[in-house]
N, C-alpha and C positions, 0 to 999 in steps of 0.2 A: 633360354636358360641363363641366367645370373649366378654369378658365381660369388662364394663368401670372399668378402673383401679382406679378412686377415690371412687368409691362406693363399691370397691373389699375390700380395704384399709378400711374401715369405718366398711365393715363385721367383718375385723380383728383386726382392733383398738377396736373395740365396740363391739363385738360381745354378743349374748342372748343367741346362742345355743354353745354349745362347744361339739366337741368330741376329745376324745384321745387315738389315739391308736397305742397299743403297752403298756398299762400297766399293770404292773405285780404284781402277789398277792406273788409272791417268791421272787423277786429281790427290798428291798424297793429303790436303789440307781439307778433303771433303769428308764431313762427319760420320760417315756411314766411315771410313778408313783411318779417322782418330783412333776412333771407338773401339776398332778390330785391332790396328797396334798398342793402345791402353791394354786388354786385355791380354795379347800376348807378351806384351812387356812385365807385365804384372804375372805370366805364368799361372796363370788361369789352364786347369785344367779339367776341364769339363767337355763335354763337348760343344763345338764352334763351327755355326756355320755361315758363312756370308753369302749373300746373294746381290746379283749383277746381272742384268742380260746378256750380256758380252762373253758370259762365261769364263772370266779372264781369271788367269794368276793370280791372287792378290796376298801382300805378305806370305807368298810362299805359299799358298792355297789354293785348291780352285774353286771358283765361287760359282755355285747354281745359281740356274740360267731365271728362275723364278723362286715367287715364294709357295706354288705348288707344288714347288718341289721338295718343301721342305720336311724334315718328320714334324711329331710334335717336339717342342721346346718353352721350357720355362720361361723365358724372357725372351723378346727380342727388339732389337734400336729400329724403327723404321723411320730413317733418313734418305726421306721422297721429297719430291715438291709436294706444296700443298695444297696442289690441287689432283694426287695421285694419294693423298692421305686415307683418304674414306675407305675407297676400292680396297686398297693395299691392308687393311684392316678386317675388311670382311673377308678378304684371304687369309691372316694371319691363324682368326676366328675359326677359319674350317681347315687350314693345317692342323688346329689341336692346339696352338700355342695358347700359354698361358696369363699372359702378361706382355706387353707394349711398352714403350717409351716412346713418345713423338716429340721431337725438337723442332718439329716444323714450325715457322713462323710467318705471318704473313696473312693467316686463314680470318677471314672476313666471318661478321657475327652470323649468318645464315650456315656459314660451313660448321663453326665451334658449334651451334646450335645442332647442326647434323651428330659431331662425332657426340655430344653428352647423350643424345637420345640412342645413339647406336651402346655405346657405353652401359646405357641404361638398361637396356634390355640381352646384353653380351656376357659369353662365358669369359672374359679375359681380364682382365684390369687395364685400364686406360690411364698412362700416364703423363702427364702436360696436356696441350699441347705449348710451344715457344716456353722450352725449358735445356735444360745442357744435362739433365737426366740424373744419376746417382754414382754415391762411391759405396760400397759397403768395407770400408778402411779394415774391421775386424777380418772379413774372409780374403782381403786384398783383391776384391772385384770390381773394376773400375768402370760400369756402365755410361763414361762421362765423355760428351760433344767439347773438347778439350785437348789440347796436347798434351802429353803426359799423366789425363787422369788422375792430377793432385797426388802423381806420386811420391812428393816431397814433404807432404803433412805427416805428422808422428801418428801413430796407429795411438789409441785410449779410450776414455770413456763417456767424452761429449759427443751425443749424435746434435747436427746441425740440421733445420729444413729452412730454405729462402725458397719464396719464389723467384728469386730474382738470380741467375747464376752468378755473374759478377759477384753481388752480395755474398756468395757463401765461397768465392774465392778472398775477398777483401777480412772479410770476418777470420776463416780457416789462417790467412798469414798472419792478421791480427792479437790471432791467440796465441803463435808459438813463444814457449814450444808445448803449449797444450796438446794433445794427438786425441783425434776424434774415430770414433766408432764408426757411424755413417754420418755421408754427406748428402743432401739430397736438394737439387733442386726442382721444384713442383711446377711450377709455368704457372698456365691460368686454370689450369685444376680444372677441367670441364668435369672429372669425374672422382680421381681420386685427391683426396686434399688432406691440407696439412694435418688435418683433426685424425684423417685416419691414421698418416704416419705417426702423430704421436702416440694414439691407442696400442697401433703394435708395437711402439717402440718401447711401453709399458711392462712389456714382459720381455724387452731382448735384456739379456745377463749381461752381455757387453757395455750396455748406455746405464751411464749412473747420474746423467746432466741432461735435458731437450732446452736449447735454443734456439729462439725462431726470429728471423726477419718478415713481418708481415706486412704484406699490402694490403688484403683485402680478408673477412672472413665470410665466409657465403651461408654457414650455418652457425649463428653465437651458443644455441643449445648445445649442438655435439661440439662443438669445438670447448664449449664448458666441462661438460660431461667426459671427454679424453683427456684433459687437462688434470681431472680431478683422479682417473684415473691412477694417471702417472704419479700423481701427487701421494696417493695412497702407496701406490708401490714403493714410491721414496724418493722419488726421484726429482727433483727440482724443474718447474718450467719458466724458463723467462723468455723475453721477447721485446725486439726491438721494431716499433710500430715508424713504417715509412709513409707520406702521407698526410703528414701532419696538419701541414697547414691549409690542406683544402677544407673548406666547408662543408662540403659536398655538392653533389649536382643536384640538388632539389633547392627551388629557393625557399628562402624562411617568408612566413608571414608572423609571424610571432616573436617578442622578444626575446624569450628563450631560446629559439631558433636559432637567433641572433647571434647570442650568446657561448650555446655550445655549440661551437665545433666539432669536427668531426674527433679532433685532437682530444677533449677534452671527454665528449662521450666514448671515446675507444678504453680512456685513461679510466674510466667509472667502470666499465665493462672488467679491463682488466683489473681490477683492485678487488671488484667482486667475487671474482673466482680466484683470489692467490696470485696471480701471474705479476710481479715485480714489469714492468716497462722502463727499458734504455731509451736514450734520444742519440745514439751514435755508435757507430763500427767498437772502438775504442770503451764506449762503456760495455757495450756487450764481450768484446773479448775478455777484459777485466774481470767482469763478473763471472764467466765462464771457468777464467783461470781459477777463481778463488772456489768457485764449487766444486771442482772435479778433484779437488784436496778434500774431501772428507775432513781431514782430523783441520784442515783451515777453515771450516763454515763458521760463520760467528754464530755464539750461540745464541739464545731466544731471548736473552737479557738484551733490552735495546741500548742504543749506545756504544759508543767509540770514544777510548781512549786513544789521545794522543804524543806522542813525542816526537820532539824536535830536538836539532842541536843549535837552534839558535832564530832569538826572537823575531824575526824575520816570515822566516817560517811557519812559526807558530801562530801569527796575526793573521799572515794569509788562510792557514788552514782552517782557523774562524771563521771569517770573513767568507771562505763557501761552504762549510759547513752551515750557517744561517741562512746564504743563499739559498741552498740546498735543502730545505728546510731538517737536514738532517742533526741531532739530538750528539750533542758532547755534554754526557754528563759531567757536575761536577763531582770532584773527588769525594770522596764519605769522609769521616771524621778519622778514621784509620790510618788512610791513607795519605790525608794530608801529613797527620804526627810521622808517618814513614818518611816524607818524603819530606819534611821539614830537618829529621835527624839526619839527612843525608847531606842537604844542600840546603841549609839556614837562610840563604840571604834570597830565594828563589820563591818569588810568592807559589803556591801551589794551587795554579789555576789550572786549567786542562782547553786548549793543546800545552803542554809543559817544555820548555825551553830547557835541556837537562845537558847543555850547555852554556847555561847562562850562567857558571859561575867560574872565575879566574881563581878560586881560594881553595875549592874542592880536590880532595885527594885521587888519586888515581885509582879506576876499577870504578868510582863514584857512578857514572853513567849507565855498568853494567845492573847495581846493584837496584837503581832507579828503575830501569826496565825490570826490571823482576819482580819491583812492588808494582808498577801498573800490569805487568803478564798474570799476577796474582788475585790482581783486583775483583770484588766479587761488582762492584756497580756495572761495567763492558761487558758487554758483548765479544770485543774482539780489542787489540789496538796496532795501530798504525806508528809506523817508525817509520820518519820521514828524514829522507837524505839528499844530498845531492849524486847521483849515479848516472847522468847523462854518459853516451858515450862521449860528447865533444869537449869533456873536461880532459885533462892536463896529467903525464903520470904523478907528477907531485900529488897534483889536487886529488886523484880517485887514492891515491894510498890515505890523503889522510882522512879517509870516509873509512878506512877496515876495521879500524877497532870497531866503529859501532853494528858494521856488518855481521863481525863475527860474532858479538856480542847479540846479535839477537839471533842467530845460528845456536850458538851452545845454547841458550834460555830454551828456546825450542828441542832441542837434543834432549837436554836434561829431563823437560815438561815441565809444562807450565797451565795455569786455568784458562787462558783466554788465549786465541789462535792470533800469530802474530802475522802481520804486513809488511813490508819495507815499498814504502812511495817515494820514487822518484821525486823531487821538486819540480823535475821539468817534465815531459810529455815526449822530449828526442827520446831515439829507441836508448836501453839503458845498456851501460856499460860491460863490456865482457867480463872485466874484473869482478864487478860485483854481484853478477851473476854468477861465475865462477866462484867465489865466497861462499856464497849464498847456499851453493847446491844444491838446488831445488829443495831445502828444507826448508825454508821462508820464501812464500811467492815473492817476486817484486814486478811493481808496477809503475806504469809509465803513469808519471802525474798526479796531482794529489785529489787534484776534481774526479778522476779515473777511479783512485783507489778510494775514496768517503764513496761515493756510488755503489762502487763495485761490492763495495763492504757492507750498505745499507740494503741492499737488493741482496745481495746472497743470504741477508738473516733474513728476509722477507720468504727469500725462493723456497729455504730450507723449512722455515715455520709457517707456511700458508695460512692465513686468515680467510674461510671462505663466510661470508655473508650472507644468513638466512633471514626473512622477515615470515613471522606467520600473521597469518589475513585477520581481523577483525571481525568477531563473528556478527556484527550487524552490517557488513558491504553487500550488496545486490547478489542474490542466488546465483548461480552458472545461467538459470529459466532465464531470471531479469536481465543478466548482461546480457544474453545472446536479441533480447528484446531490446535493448537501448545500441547493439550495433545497426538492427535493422530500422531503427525513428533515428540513426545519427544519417543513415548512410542516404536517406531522403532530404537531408538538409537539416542545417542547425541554423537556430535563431535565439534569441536572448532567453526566451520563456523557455525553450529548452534547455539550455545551459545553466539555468539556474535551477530548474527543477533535478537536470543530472547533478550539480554539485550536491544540490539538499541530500541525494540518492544517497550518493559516498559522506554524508558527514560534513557535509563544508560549509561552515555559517556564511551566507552569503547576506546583504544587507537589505532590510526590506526594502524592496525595488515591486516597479508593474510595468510593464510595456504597452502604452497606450496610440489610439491609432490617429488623434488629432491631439489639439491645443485643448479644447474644451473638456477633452476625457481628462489631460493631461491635469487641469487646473482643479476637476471634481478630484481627483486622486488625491490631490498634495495636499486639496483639504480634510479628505479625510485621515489620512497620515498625520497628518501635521507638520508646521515649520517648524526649519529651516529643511529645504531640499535643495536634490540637486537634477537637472535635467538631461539628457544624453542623446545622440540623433541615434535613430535606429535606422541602420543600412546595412545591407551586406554587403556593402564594397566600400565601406570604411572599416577595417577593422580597427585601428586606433587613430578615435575621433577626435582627441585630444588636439592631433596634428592638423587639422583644418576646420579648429574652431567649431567642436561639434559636441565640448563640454561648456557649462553655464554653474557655478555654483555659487552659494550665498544667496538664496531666491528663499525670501520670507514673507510673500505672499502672492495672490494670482495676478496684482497688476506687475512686479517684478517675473514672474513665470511667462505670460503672454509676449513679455520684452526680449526674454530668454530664447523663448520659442525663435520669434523672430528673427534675433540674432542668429542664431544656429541655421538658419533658413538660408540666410544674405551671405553668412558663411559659408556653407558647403555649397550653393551656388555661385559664389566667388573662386572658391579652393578646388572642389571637385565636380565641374557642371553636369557629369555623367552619373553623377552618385544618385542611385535609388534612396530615396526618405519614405520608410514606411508608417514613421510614427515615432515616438518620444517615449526613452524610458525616465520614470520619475523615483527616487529613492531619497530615502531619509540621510542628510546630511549626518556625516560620524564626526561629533565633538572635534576643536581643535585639540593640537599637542599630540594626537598620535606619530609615531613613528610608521613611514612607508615601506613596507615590505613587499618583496615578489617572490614568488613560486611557480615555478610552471613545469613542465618537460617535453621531450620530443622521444621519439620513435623512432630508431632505424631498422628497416625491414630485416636485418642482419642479424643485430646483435643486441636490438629488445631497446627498452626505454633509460632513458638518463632522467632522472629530479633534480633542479637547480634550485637554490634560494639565494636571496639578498637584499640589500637594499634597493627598493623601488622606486616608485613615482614616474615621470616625462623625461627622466635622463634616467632610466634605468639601463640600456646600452652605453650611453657616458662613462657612468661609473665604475662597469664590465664589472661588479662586487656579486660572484655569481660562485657556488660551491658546488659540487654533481656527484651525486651516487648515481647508481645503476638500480633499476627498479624488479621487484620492489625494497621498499626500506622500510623498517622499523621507527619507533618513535626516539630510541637509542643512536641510529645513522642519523637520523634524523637533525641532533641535538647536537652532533661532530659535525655537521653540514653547517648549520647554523654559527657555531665556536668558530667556523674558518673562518668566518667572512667579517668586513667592516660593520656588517649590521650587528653580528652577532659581539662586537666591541660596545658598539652603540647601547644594544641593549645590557648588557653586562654594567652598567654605569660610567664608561669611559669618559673621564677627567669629569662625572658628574651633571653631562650634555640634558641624560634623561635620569628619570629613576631608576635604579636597577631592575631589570624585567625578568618576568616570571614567560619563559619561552616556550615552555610543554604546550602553550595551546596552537604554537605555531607551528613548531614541531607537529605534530597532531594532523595537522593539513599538510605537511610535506609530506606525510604519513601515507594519509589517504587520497590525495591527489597521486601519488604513486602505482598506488593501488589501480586508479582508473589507468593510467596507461597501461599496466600489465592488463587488464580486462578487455580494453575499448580500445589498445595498437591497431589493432589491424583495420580498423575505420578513422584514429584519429592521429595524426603524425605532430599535432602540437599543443597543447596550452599553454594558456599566462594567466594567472591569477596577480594582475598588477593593476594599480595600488591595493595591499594587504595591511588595511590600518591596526596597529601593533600598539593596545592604550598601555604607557609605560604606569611599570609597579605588576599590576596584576596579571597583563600579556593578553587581554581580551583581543580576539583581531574579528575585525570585518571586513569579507571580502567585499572592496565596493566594483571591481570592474572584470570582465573576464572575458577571455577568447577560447574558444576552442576550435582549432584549425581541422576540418575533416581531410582526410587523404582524398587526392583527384581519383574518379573510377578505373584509371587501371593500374592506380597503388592501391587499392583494398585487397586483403589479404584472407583467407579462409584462414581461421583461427588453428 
């Protein structure tokens, strides 16, 4: 019997009865004995019971000799070894208990494999295992392999989930004095995961923020699906993705592969569903802070105003805001005539220097922030100070006027929620926190607070991304018929007939099995062609001399042949030659384009485009949504990238291009990976010749990577 996982979670978030076992009346630093003094210290009263063989005293208690001896109870820590995990489980299970935490660490994949399957089939909810377990801060119940159970975090309304415990110790100090609702760290989630704590965390009253450190997602649909959830309830999710720079542990055989990263396809994933992504402790506390202010969320107007008190300041705050690819508007016409009547000699660019003038009457500064707090162009703006704590009493006094000065603006109200950043990133000064009164968040750093600032109007206003299918893509009938002719092998005439399937001009080409078929083809085609070795163990033939183009007739073809022959003989002595594909050479003067995607079993498909050709890794000009995408994503995928400069007419290179048709194939090449994942882990449609002016493309080469037999996936 399986039990409903929301009310599994509510034994554990909430639990009356607790037991804990494994603590010890010898070892005060043994987990099972954290766990029991967190709770009593924390005056937890419910009922508590620990168990020990020993039967010994512990904290004042006496602890049953088993866990058969236990009644039933809502939660309990079982801090066993981990090779006493399982057993101690299937006790827990026929005591009645409702709910587990394992912090054990250590348990080998054949064992985690054990506990998910017991999991699977269990009345209990199973939670980690190699985790330091939960805080529920609201009821003050501190379930946590810890000393003290983070009892020094301010009770509020950010609930937190890491898998990593550190991580939600590092984070939870990072934010104060934010005070959070629950703390929860998840381990390796053999059974219950982040996705589920966020779903219940959807309807707790207390959490008005979910922040997550993530390592891994094991399910990207529900993890999408609870996300969206919360998002509906109101409640903001962001997340800070650890991880980044591995690629994964599959190798690429495709450019795209190459390309995206794991870093880059998580980033596609999250953009898709709303979820704002941190790359740091520090941006994640920031953005934290600034959500759990309600009345500080910037609002849906994108953009950030800036002020400084001096130009300094101000150059730097550009200077990452462009890094950052993040949007400072300029002033409107209003606003500059405001701010001209104030301070004349002050060009009114934004970030604005409202310091920068020796002539200006006093109160000036106040009255400046007041037309940009007013501003209808922001979102939000930033008032950027020095507030370290390692400054000077001189120095932090003469930061107060403009402290209080954006203290009263706020008092009074104002349209746009204000900031105070730090210039530096030291923790900030007591004074001016003190000023401040928690009625203007301040933050450490200016990179911290334009982050912090640009992800909170994200978190608040979620963008979720839908594409609907095209009604001429392959029936549900036809796909489930092209996973089963991928998953016996792919070869060129197949890849081309699958492109034709989805829409995808590919360039007349034939795959032929000698020279002579090859030379009858091109004539009937016609010159000028181009020749390519047909292998399965070249996938891009380019690299060992296994392309030939400019062959304008069959004595230049038979030469070609040849070559390619002495070639891949040379370069690859093992490579299978089954034969020569022959295609009609594409005009010069196109521009090279790529498009492909990849597939993670996890979290679904990424679509990349860019500039292509033989240095299309070189380049790295590569832009990723999450699949699938519109012809709309499509056209913002393109706009990223240097290609999409290219085509645009940059400095005049080409004509200016007509992109919808390229668009188009990022479109539908999309589409195939959401269809064909679960049999095809990569394409490349590279080179994608792009004729400038009208945007005609021919695909002339293509890869499609099939997944090895035991990554294919039941759809």
């Amino acid at each position: 019997m399986t039990i409903d996982i929301s009310t599994g979670l509510t034994s554990l978030l909430q639990p009356r009865s607790i037991a804990v076992v494994g603590a010890s009346a010898r070892r005060a630093n043994a987990a099972g004995t954290l766990v029991a003094g967190n709770l009593l210290s924390a005056g937890f009263d419910g009922e508590l019971h620990l168990v020990n063989p020993s039967g010994a005293e512990i904290h004042g208690r006496l602890a049953l000799p088993s866990i058969r001896a236990l009644p039933p109870v809502d939660a309990a820590v079982l801090a066993v070894p981990a090779a006493a995990v399982l057993d101690s489980l299937v006790e827990l299970e026929t005591s009645g208990c409702r709910s587990a935490i394992v912090p054990s660490s250590g348990l080998d994949a054949a064992s985690l494999e054990r506990i998910r399957s017991f999991a699977g089939t269990s009345g209990m909810i199973v939670h980690g295992p190699n985790c330091m377990g939960l805080v529920n801060l609201t009821t003050g119940t501190p379930l946590w392999i810890g000393e003290g159970g983070l009892a020094e975090t301010p009770t509020g309304s950010a609930a937190l989930i890491t898998q990593s415990g550190s991580a939600a110790i590092f984070v939870a100090r990072s934010a104060w004095p934010v005070g959070f609702s629950k703390i929860i760290s998840t381990g390796n989630e053999v059974s219950v995961t982040t996705a589920d704590y966020i779903d219940w965390l959807a309807d707790d009253e207390a959490t008005s923020v979910i922040a997550l450190v993530v390592e891994s997602i094991p399910d990207g649909r529900r993890f999408a699906e609870a996300a969206r959830r919360a998002q509906e309830h109101g409640k903001p999710v962001i997340a800070l993705k650890v991880g980044r720079s591995s690629a994964g542990a599959r190798a690429t055989t495709a450019h795209t592969g190459a390309l995206l990263s794991s870093s880059r396809a998580y980033d596609a994933y999250f953009d898709a569903i709303g979820v704002p992504v941190l790359h740091d402790y520090d941006e994640l506390a920031s953005t934290i802070q600034l959500l759990v202010r309600s009345d500080e969320r910037p609002r849906v107007t994108p953009g950030i105003g800036v002020l400084t008190i001096s130009g300094g300041q101000a150059a730097l705050a550009a200077d990452l805001a462009e890094d950052l690819g993040i949007d400072l508007p300029s002033f409107s016409a209003e606003t500059q005539h405001a701010l001209a009547a104030l301070m004349p000699d002050v060009p009114p660019h934004n970030p604005y220097d409202g310091g920068g003038s020796v002539v200006a009457p006093s109160g000036t500064y106040a009255r400046v922030l007041r037309v940009l707090a007013d501003a209808p162009e922001f979102g939000a703006v930033m008032v950027v100070l020095d507030a370290q704590s390692t400054l000077s009493e001189a120095e932090i006094r003469f930061e107060d006027p403009y402290v209080l000065s954006a203290r009263g603006i706020r008092e009074e109200g104002c349209r746009n929620p204000l900031v105070i950043a730090s210039s530096s990133s030291l923790d900030i000064h007591a004074r001016t926190l003190g000023l401040a009164d928690g009625v203007v968040p301040v933050i450490r750093g200016i990179r911290n607070a334009l982050v912090a600032l640009s992800s909170a109007a994200k978190a608040e206003h979620p963008e979720r991304r839908s594409a609907r299918r095209p009604a001429d893509l392959p029936s549900p009938e036809t796909v489930a018929e092209w996973r089963s002719r991928i998953s016996a092998g792919i070869d060129a005439e197949l890849t081309r007939e699958l492109l034709g399937a989805y829409g995808i001009p590919f360039v007349r080409s034939r795959t032929l099995p000698d020279e002579t078929a090859a030379v009858a083809y091109a004539e009937r085609l016609g010159y000028p062609v181009v020749v390519k070795v047909d292998s399965p163990d070249l996938p891009h033939r380019s690299d060992v001399g296994g392309v030939v183009l400019d062959i304008h007739d069959a004595g230049q073809l038979r030469a070609a042949v040849a070559s390619i022959c002495a070639n891949v003989g040379r370069r690859a002595p093992d490579a299978r030659i089954l034969g020569y594909e022959v295609q009609r050479q594409v005009p010069s003067g196109a521009v090279e384009a790529f498009v492909g995607f990849t597939v993670d079993a996890r979290i679904g498909g990424s679509a990349a485009c860019g500039l292509g050709g033989t240095l299309v890794e070189l380049l790295d000009d590569a832009a990723t949504a999450h699949t699938p995408v519109d012809e709309s994503t499509a056209r913002l995928q393109i706009a990223a990238t240097r290609l999409g400069a290219l085509l645009d007419g940059h400095r005049n290179l080409v004509t200016r291009t007509d992109v919808a048709p390229l668009a188009n194939v990022v479109a539908r090449l999309s589409w195939m990976a959401e269809d064909l994942g679960t049999v095809l882990a990569e394409a490349d449609l590279n080179p994608i010749m792009v004729t400038p002016g009208t945007g005609e493309v021919d695909v002339v080469d293509a890869l499609l990577v099939p997944r090895l037999p035991a990554e294919v996936r039941t759809p």
